[in-house]
mmCIF file of the C-alpha atoms, coordinates in Angstrom:
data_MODEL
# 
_entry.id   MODEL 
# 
loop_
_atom_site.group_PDB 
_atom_site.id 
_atom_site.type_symbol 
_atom_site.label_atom_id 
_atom_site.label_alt_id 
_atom_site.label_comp_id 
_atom_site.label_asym_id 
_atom_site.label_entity_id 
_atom_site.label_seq_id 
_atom_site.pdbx_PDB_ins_code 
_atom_site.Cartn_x 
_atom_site.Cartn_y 
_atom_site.Cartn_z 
_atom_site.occupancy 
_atom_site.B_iso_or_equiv 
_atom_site.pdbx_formal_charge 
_atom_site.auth_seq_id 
_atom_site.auth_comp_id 
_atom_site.auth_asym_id 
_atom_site.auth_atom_id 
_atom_site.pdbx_PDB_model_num 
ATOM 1   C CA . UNK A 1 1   ? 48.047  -28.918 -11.092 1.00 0.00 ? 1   UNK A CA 1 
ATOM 2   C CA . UNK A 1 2   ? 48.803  -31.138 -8.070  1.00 0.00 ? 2   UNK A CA 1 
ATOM 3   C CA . UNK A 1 3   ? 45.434  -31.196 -6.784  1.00 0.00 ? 3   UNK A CA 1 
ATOM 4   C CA . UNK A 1 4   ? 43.767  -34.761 -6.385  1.00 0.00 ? 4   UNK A CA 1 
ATOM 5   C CA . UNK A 1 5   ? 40.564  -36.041 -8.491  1.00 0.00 ? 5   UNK A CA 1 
ATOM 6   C CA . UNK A 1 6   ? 37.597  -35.997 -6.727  1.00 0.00 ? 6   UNK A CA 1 
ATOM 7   C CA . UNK A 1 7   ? 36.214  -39.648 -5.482  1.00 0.00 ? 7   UNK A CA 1 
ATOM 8   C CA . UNK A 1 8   ? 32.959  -40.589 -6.032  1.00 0.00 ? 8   UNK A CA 1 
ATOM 9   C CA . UNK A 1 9   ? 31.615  -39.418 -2.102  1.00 0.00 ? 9   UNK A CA 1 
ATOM 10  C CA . UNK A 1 10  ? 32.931  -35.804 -2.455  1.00 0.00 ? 10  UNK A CA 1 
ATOM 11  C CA . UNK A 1 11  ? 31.677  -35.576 -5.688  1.00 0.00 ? 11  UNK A CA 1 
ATOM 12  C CA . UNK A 1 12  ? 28.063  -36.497 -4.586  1.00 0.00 ? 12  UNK A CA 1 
ATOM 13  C CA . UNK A 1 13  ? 28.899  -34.073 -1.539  1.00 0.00 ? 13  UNK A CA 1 
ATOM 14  C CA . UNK A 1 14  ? 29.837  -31.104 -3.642  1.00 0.00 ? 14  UNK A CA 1 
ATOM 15  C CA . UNK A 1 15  ? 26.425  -32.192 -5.671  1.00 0.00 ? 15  UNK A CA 1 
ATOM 16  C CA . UNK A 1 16  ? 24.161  -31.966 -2.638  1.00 0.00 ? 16  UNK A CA 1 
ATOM 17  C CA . UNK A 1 17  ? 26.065  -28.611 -1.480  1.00 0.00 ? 17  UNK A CA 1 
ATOM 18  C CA . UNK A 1 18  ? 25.492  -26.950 -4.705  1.00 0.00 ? 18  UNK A CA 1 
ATOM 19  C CA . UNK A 1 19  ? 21.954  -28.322 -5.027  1.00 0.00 ? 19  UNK A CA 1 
ATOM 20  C CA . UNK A 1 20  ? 21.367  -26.821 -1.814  1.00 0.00 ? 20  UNK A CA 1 
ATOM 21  C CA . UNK A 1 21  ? 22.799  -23.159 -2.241  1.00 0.00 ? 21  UNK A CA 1 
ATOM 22  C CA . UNK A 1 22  ? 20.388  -23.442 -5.330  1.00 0.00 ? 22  UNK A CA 1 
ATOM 23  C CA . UNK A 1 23  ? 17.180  -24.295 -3.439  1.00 0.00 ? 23  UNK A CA 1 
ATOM 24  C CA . UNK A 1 24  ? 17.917  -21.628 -0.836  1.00 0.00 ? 24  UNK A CA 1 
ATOM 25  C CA . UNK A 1 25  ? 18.904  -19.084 -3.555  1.00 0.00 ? 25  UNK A CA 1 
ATOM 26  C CA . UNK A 1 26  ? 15.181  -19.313 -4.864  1.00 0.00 ? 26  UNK A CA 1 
ATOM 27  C CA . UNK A 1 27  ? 13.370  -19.946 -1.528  1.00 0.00 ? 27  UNK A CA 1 
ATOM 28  C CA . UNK A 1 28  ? 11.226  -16.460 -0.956  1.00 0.00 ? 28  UNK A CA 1 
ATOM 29  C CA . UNK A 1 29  ? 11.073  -15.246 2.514   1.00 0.00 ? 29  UNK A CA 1 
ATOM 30  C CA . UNK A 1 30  ? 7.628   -14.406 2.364   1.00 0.00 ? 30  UNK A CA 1 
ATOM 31  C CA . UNK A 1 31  ? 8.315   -10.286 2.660   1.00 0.00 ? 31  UNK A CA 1 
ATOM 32  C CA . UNK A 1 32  ? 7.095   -9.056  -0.432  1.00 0.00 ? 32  UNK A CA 1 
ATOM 33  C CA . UNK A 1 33  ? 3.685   -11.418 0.028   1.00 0.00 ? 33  UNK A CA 1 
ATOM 34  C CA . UNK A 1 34  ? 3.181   -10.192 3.170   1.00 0.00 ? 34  UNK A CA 1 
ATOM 35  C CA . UNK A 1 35  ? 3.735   -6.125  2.267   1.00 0.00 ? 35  UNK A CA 1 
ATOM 36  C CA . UNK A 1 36  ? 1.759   -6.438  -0.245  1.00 0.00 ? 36  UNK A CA 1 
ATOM 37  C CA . UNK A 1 37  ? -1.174  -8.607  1.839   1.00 0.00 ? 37  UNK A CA 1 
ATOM 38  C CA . UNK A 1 38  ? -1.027  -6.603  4.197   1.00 0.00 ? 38  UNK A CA 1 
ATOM 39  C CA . UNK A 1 39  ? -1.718  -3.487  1.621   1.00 0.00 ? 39  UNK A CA 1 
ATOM 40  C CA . UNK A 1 40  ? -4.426  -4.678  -0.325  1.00 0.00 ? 40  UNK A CA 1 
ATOM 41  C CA . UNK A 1 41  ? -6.259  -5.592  2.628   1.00 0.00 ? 41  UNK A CA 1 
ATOM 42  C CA . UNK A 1 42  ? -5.948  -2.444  4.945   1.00 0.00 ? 42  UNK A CA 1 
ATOM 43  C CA . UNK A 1 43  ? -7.023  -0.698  1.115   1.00 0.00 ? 43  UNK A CA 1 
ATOM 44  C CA . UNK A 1 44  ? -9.965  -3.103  0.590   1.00 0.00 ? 44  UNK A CA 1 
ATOM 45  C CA . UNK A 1 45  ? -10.957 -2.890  4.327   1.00 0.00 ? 45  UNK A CA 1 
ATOM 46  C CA . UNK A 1 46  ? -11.055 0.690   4.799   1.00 0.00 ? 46  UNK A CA 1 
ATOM 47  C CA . UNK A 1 47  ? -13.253 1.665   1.396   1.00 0.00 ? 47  UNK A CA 1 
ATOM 48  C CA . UNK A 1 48  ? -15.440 -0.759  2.491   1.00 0.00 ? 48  UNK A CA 1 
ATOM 49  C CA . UNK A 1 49  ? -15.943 0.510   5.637   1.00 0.00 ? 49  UNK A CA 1 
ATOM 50  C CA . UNK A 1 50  ? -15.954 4.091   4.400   1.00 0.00 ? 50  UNK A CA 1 
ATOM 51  C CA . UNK A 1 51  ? -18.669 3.270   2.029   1.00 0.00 ? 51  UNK A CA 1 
ATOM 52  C CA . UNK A 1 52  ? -20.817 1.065   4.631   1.00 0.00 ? 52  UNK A CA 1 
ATOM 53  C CA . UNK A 1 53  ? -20.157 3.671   7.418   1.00 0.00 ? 53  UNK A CA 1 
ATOM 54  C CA . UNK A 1 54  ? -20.550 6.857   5.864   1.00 0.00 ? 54  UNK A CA 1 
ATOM 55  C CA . UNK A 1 55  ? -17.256 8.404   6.014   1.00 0.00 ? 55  UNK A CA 1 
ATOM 56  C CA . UNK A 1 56  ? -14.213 9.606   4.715   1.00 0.00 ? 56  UNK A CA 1 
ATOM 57  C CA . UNK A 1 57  ? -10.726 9.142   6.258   1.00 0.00 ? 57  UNK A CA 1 
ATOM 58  C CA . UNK A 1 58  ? -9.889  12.741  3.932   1.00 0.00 ? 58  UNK A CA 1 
ATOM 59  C CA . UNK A 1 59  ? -7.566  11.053  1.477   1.00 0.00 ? 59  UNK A CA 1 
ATOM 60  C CA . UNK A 1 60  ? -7.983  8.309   -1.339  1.00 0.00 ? 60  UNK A CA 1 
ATOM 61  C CA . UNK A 1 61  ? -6.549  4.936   0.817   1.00 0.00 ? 61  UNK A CA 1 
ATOM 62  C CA . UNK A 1 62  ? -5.419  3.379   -2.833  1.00 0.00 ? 62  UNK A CA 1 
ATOM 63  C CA . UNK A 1 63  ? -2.247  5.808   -2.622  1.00 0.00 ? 63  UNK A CA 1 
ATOM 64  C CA . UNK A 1 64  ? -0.487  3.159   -0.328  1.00 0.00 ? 64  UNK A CA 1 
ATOM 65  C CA . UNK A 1 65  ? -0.205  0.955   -2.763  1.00 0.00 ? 65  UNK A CA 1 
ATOM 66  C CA . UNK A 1 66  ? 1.743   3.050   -4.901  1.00 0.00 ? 66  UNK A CA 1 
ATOM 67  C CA . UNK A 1 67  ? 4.240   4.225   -1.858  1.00 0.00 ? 67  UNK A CA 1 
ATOM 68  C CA . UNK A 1 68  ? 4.419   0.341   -1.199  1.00 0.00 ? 68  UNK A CA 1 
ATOM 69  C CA . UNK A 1 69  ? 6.610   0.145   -4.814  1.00 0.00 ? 69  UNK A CA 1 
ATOM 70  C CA . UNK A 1 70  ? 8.994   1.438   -2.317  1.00 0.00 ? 70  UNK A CA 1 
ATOM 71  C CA . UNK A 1 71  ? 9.509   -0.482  0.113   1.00 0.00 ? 71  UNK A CA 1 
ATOM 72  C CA . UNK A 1 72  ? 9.426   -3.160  -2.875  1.00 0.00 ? 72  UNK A CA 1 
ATOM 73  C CA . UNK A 1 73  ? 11.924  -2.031  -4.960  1.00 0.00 ? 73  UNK A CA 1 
ATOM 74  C CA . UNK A 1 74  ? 14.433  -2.130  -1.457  1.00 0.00 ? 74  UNK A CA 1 
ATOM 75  C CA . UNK A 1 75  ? 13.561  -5.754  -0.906  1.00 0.00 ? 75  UNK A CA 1 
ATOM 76  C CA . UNK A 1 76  ? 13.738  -6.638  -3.996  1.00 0.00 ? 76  UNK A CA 1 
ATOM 77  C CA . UNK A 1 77  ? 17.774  -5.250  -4.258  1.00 0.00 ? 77  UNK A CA 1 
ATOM 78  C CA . UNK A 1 78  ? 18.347  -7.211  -0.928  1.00 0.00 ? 78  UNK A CA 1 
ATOM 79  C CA . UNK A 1 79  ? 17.431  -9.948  -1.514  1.00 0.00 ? 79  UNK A CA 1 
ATOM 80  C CA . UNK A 1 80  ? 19.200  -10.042 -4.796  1.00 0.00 ? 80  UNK A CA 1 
ATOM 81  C CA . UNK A 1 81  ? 22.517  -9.676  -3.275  1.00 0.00 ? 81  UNK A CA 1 
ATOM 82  C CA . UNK A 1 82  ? 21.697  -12.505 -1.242  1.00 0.00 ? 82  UNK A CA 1 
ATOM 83  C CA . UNK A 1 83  ? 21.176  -14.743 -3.785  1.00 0.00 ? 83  UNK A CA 1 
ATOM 84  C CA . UNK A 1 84  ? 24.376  -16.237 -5.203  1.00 0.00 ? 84  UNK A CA 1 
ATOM 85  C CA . UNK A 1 85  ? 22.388  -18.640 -7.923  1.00 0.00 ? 85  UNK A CA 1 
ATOM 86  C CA . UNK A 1 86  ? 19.121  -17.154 -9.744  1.00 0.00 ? 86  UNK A CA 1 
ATOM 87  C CA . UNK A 1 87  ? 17.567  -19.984 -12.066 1.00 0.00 ? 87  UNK A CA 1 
ATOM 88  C CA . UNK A 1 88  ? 15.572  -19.444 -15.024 1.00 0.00 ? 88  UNK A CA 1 
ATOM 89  C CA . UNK A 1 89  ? 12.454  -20.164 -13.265 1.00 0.00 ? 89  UNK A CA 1 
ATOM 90  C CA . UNK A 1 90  ? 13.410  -16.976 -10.480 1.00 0.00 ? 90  UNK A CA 1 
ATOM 91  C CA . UNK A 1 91  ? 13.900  -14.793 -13.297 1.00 0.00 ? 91  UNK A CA 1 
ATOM 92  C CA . UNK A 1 92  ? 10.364  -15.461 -15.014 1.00 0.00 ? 92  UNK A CA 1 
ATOM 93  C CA . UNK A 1 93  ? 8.891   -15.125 -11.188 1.00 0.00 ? 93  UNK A CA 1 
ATOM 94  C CA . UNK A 1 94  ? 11.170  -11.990 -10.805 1.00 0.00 ? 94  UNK A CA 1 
ATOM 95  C CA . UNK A 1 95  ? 9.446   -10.526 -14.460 1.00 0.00 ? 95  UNK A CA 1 
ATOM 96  C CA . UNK A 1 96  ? 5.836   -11.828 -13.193 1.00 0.00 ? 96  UNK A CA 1 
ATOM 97  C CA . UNK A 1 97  ? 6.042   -9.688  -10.321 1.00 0.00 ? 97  UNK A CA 1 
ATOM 98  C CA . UNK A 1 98  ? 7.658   -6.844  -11.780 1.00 0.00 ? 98  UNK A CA 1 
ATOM 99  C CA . UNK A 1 99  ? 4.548   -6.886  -14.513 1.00 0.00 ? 99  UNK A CA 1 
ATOM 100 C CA . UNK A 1 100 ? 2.157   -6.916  -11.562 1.00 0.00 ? 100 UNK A CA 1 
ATOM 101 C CA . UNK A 1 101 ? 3.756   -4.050  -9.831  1.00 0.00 ? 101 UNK A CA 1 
ATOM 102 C CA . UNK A 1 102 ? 3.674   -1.811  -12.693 1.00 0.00 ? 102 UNK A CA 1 
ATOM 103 C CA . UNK A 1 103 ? 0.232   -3.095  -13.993 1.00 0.00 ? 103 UNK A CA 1 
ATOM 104 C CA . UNK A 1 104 ? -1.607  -2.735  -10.294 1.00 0.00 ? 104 UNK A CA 1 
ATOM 105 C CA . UNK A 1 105 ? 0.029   1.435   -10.339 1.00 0.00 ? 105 UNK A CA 1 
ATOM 106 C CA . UNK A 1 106 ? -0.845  1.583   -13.992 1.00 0.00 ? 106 UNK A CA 1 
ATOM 107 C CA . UNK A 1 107 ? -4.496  0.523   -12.856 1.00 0.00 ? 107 UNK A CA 1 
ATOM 108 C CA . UNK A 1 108 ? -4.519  2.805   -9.568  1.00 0.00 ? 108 UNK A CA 1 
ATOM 109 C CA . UNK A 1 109 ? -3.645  5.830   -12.189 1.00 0.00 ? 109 UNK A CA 1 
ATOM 110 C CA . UNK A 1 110 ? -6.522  5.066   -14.783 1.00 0.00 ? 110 UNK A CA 1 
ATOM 111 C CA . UNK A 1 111 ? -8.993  4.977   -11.621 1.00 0.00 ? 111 UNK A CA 1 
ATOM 112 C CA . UNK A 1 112 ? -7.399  8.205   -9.853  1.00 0.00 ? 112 UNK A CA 1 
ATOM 113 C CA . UNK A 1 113 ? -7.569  9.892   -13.406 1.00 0.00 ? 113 UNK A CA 1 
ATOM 114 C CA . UNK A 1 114 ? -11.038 9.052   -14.628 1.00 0.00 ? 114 UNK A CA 1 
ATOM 115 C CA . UNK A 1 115 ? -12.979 9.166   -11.293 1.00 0.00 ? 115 UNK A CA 1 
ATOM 116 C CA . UNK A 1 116 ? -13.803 12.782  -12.016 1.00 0.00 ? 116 UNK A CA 1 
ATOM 117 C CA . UNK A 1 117 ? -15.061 12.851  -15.620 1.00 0.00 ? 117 UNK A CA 1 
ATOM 118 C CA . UNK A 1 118 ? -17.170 9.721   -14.554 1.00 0.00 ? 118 UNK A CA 1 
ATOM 119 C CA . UNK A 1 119 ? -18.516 10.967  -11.914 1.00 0.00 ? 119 UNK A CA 1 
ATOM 120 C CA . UNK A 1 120 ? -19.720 14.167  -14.030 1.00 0.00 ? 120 UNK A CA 1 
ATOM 121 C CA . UNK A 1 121 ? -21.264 11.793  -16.545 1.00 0.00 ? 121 UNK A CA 1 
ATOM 122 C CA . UNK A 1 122 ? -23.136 9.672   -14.081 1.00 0.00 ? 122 UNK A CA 1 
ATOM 123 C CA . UNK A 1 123 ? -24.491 13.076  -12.418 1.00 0.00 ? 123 UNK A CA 1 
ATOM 124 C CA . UNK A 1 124 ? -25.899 14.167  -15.725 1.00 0.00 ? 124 UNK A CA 1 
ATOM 125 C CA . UNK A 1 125 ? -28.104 10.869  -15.244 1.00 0.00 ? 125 UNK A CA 1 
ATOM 126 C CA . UNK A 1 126 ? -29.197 11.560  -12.184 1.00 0.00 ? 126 UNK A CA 1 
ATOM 127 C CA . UNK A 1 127 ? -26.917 9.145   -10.544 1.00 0.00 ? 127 UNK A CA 1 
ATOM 128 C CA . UNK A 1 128 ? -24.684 10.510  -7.713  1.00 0.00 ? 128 UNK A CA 1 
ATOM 129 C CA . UNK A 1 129 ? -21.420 8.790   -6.533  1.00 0.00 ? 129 UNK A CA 1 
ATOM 130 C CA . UNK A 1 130 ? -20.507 11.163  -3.558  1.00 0.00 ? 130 UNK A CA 1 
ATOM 131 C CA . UNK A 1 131 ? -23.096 12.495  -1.507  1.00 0.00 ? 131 UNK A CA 1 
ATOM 132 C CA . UNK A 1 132 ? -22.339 15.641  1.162   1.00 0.00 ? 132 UNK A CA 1 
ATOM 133 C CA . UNK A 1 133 ? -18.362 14.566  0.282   1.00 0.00 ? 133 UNK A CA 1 
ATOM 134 C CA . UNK A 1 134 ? -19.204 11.392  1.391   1.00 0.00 ? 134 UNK A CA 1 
ATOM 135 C CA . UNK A 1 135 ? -18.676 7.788   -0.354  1.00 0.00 ? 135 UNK A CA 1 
ATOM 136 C CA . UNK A 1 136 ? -21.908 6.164   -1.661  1.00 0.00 ? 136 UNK A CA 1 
ATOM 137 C CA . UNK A 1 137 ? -22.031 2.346   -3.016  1.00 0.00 ? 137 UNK A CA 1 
ATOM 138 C CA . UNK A 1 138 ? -23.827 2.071   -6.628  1.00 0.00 ? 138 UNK A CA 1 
ATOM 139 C CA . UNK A 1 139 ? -24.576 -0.476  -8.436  1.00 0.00 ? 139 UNK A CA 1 
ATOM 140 C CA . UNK A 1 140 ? -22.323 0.192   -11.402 1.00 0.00 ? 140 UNK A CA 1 
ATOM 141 C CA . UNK A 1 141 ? -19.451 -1.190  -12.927 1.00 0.00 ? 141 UNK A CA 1 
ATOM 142 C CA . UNK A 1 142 ? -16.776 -1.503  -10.102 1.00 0.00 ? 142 UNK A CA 1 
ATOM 143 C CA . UNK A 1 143 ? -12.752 -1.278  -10.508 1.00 0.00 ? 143 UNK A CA 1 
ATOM 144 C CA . UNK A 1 144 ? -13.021 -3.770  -7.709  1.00 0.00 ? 144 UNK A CA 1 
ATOM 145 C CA . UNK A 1 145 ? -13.850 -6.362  -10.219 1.00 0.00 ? 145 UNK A CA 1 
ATOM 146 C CA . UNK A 1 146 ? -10.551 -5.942  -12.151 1.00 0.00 ? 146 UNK A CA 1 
ATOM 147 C CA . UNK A 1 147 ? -8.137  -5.785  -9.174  1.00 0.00 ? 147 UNK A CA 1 
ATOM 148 C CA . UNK A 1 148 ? -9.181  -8.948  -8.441  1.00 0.00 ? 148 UNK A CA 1 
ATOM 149 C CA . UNK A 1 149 ? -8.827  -10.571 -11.505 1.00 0.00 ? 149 UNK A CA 1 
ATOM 150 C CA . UNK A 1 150 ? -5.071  -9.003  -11.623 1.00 0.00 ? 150 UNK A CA 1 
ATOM 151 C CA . UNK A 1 151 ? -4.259  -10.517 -8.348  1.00 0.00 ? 151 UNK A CA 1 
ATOM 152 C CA . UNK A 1 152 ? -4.617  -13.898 -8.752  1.00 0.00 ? 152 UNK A CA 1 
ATOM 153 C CA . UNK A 1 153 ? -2.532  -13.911 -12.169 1.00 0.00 ? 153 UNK A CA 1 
ATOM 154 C CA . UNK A 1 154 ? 1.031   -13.529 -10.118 1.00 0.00 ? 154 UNK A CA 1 
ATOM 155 C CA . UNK A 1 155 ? -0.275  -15.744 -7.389  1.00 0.00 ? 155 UNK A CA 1 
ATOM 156 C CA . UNK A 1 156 ? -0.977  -18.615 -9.432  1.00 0.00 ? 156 UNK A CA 1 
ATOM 157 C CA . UNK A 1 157 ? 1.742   -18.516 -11.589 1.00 0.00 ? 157 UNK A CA 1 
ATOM 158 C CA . UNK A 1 158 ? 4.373   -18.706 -8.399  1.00 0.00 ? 158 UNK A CA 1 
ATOM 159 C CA . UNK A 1 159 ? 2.201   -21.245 -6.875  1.00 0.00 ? 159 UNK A CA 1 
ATOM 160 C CA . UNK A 1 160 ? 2.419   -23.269 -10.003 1.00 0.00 ? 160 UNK A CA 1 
ATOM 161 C CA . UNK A 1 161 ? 5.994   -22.666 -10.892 1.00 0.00 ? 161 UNK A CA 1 
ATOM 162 C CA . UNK A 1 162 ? 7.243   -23.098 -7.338  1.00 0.00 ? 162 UNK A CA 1 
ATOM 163 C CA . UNK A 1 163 ? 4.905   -25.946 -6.506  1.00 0.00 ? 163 UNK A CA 1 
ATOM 164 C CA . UNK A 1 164 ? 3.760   -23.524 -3.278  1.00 0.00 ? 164 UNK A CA 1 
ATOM 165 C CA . UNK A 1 165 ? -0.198  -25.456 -2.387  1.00 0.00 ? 165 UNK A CA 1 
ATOM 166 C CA . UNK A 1 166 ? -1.286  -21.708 -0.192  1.00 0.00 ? 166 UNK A CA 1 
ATOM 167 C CA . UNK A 1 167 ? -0.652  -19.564 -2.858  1.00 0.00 ? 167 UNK A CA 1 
ATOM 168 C CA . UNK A 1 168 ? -2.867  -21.698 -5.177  1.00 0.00 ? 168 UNK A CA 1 
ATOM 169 C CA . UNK A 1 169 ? -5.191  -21.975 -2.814  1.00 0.00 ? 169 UNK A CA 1 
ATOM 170 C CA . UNK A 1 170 ? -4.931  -18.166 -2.497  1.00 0.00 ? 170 UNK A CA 1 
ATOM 171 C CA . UNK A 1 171 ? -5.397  -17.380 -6.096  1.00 0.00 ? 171 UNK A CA 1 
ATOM 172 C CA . UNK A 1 172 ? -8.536  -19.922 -6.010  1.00 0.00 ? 172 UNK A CA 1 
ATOM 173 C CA . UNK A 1 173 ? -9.923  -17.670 -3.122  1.00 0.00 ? 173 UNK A CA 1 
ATOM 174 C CA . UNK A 1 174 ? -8.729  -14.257 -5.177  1.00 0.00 ? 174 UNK A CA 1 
ATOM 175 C CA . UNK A 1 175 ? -10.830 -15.853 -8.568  1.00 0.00 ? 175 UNK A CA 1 
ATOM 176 C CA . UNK A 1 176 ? -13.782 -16.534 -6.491  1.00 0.00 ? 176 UNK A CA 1 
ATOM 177 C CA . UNK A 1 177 ? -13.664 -13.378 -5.280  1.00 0.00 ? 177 UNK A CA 1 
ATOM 178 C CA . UNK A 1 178 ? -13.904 -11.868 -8.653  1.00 0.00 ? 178 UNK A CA 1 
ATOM 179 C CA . UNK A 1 179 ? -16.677 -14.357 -9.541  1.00 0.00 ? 179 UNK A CA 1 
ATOM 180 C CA . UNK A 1 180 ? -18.963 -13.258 -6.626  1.00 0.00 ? 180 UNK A CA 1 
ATOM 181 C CA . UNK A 1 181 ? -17.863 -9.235  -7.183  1.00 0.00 ? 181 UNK A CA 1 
ATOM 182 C CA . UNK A 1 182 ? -19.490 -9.291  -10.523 1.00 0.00 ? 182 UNK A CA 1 
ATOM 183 C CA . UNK A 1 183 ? -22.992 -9.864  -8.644  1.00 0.00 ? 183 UNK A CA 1 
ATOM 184 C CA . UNK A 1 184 ? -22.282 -7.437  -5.644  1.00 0.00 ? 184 UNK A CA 1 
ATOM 185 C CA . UNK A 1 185 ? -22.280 -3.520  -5.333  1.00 0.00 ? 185 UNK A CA 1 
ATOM 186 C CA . UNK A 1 186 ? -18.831 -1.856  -4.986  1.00 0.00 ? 186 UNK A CA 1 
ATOM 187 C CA . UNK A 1 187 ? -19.026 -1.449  -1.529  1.00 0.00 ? 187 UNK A CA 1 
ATOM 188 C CA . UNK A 1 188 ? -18.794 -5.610  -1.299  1.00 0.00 ? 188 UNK A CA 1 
ATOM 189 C CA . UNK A 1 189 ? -16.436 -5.484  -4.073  1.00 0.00 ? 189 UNK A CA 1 
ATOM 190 C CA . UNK A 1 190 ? -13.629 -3.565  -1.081  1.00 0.00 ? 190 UNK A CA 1 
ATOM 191 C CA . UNK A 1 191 ? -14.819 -6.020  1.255   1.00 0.00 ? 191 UNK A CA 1 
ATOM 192 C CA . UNK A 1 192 ? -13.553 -9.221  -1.141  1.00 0.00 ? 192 UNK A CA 1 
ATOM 193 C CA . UNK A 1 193 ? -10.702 -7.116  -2.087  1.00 0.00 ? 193 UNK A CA 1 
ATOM 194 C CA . UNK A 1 194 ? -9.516  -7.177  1.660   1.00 0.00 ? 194 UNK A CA 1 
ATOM 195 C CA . UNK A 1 195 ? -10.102 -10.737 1.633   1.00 0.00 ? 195 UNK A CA 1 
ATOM 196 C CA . UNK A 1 196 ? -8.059  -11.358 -1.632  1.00 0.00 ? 196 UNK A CA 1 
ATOM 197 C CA . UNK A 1 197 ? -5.123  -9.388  0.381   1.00 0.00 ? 197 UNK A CA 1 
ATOM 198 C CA . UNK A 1 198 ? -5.380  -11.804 3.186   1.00 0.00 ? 198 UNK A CA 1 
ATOM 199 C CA . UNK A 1 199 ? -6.079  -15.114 1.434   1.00 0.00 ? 199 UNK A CA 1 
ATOM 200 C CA . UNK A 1 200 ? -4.045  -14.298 -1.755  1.00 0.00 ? 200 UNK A CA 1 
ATOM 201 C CA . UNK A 1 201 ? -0.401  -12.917 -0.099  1.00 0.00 ? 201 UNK A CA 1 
ATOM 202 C CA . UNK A 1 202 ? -0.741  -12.629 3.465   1.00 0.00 ? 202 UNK A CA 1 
ATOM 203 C CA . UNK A 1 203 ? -1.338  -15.856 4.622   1.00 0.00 ? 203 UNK A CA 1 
ATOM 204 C CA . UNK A 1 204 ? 1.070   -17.280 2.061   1.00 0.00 ? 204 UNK A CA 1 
ATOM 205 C CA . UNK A 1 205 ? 3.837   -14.670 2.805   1.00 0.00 ? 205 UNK A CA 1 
ATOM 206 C CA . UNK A 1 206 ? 3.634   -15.414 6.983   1.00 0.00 ? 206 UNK A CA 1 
ATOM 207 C CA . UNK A 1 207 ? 3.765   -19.098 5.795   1.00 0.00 ? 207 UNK A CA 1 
ATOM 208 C CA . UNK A 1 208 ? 7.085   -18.546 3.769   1.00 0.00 ? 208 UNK A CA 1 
ATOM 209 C CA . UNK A 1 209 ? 8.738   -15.970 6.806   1.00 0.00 ? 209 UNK A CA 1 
ATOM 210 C CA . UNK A 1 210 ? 7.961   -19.047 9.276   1.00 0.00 ? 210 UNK A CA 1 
ATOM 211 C CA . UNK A 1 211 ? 9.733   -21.772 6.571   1.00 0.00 ? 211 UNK A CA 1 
ATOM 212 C CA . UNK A 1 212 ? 12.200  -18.951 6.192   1.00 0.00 ? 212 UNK A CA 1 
ATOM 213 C CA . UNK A 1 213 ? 12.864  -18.526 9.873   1.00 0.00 ? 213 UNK A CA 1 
ATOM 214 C CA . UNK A 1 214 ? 12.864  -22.138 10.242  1.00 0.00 ? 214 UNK A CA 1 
ATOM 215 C CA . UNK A 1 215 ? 15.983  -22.752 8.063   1.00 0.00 ? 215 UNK A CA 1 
ATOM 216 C CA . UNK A 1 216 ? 17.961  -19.802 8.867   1.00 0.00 ? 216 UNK A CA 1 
ATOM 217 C CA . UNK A 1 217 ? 17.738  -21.613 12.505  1.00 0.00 ? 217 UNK A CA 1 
ATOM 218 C CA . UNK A 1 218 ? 18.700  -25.268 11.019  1.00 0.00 ? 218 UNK A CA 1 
ATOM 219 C CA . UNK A 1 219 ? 21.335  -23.748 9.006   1.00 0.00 ? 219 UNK A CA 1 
ATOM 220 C CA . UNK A 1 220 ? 23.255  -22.491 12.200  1.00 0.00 ? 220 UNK A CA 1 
ATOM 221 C CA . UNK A 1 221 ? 22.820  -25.399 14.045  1.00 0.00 ? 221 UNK A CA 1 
# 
């Protein structure tokens, strides 16, 4: 009751200060991008190389992206508890990513699940996808194709929302990916899905750990 109004200075200080805790509440630290980057293209990478090379590293390499949910759902929690405002436009980036999450395992599933009956069918034709237990590339319809047209729909939308220029670059890279897939065997279609990990989250996600770093460091000074 005996506190004093506010002048017109500590008002526009108490402005900034909350404008600030605001902008910090919704700045990403880059950790989620850069798991999942860092997925995607060890995934992409390795089939490709399995299928170029002739080998087989004895287990499908796709799994890790469904043990990555994981380590996802923990940063996710964290970094919730560190937030003390979360906007409307963090809550539709928070329901963006939790629809990619659930659509990529949803996708990983349908492939894990139909790989067998497929690969029946195709043999009937004469066409055979594994040959000795070994990974052959044919020129068929890929999966590839349509991870790489879901990657670039979170990307883009952050970039957009959050006015972030790398991850729209990185969703440009991701969509010509999926453009050039459509004329390449599956084997390629690995190879541009390891480049979609780098270009689409890595290199984004290192760039928002270094901004990240940068103000944790400015804040303490």
């Amino acid at each position: 009751m005996n506190e004093q109004p506010m002048n017109e200075q500590e008002s526009l200080r108490l402005i900034t200060e909350m404008i600030g805790k605001a902008k910090k509440s919704i700045h990403e630290t880059g950790v989620s991008a850069m798991l999942w980057g860092s997925v995607i293209a060890l995934c992409g990478f390795v089939t490709f190389a399995e299928m170029h090379w002739r080998f087989y590293i004895g287990f499908d390499v796709w799994v890790l992206t469904l043990l990555a949910l994981l380590p996802q759902v923990f940063i996710s929690i964290r970094e919730r508890k560190q937030r003390r405002v979360l906007t409307h436009t963090q809550e539709a980036m928070n329901a963006v990513w939790l629809v990619y999450g659930l659509s990529i395992f949803a996708l990983v599933f349908y492939f894990n699940t139909v790989t067998e009956p497929v690969t029946r069918e195709l043999a009937g034709r004469g066409i055979r996808v594994f040959d000795n237990d070994r990974l052959r590339s044919v020129p068929i319809p890929s999966h590839g194709s349509l991870l790489l047209l879901l990657y670039g729909i979170p990307t883009l939308v952050t970039g957009i929302a959050q006015r972030f220029r790398p991850m729209k670059l990185g969703a440009v890279v991701c969509y010509a990916c999926f453009v050039v897939s459509c004329y390449v065997t599956t084997e390629w279609d690995m190879f541009l899905n390891g480049i979609a990990g780098v270009c689409n989250w890595l290199i984004p996600g290192l760039i928002l750990w270094q901004r990240h770093r940068a103000g944790i460091k400015a804040a303490h000074v």
